[in-house]
C-alpha positions as a Markdown table, in Angstrom:
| # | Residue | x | y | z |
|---|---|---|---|---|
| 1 | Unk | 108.7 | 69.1 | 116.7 |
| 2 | Unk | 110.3 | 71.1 | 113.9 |
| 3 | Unk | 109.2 | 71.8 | 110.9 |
| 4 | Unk | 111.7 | 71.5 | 107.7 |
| 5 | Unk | 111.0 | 72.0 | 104.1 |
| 6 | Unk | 112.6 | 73.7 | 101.0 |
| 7 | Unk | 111.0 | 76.3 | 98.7 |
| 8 | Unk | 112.5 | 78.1 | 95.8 |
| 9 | Unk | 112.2 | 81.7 | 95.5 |
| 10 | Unk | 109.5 | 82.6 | 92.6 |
| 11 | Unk | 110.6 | 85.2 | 89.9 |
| 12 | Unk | 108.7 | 87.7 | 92.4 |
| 13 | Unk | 111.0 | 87.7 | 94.9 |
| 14 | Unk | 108.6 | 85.5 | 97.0 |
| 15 | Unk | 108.4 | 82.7 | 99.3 |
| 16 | Unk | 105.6 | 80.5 | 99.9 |
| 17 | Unk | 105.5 | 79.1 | 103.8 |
| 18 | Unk | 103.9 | 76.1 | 103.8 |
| 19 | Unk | 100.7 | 75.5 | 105.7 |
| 20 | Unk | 102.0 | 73.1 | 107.9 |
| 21 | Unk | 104.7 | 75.8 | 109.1 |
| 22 | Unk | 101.9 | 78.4 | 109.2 |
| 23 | Unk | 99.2 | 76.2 | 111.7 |
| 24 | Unk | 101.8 | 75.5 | 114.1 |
| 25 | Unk | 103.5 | 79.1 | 114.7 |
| 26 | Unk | 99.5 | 80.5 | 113.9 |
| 27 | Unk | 100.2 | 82.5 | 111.2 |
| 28 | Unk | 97.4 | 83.8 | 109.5 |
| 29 | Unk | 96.7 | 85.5 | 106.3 |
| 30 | Unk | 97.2 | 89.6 | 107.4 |
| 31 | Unk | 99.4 | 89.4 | 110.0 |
| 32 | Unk | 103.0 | 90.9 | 110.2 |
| 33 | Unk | 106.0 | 88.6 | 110.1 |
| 34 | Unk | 109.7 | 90.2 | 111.3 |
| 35 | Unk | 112.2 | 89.1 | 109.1 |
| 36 | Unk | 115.5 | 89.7 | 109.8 |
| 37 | Unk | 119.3 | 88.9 | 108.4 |
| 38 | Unk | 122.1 | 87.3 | 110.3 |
| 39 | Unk | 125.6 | 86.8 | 108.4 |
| 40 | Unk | 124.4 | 84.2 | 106.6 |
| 41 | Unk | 120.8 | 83.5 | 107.5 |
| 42 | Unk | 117.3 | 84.5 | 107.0 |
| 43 | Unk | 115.2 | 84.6 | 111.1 |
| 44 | Unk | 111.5 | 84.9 | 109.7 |
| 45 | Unk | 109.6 | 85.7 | 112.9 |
| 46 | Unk | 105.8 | 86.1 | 113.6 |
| 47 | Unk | 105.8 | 89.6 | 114.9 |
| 48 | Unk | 103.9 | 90.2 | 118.1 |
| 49 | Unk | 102.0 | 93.5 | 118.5 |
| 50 | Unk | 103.9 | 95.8 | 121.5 |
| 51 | Unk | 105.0 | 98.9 | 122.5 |
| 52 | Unk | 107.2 | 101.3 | 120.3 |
| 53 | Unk | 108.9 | 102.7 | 123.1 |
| 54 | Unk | 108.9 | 100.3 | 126.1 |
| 55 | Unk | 108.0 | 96.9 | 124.7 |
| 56 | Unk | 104.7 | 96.3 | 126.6 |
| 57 | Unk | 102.1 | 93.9 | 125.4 |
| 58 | Unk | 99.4 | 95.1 | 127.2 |
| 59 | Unk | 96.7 | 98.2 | 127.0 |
| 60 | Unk | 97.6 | 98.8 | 123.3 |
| 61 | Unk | 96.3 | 101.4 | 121.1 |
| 62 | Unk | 97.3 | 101.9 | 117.2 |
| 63 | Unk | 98.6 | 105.5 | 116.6 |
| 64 | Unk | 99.6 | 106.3 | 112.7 |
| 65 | Unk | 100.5 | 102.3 | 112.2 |
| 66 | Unk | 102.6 | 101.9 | 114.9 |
| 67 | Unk | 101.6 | 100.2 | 118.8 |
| 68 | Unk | 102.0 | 102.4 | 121.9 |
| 69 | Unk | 100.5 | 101.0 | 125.1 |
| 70 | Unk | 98.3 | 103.4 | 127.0 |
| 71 | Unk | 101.1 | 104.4 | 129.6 |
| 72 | Unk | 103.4 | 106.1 | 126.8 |
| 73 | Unk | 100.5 | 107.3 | 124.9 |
| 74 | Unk | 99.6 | 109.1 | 128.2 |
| 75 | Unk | 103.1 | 110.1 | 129.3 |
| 76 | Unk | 103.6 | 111.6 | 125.2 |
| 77 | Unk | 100.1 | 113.9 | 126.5 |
């Protein structure tokens, strides 16, 4: 199914996603969103949590705000 509506931009610069939108990507309130431009389009992204270096999504650990799974973290040692 996909999800269309239209929002203005407030005075703020911001943009409200509508709930609907936000239950079915599960977007909740804290987490990071990737939001990127493309020529003439705005890609709004739930981020997912992985590796600085290699991409991983497993054995995580946060070091100074940024992911690094344990392999790299050990291999940086």
């Amino acid at each position: 199914m996909i999800y269309t509506n239209f929002r203005e931009i407030d005075k703020a610069g911001r943009l409200v996603i509508s709930k609907d939108i936000r239950n079915h990507l599960n977007i909740n309130p804290g987490d990071t969103l990737h939001i990127e431009a493309d020529d003439d389009k705005i890609i709004i992204c739930k981020a997912e949590n992985k590796c600085v270096f290699c991409n991983s999504t497993q054995n995580l650990v946060s070091f100074k705000g940024k992911h690094i799974c344990k392999e790299c973290f050990d291999a940086i040692k």
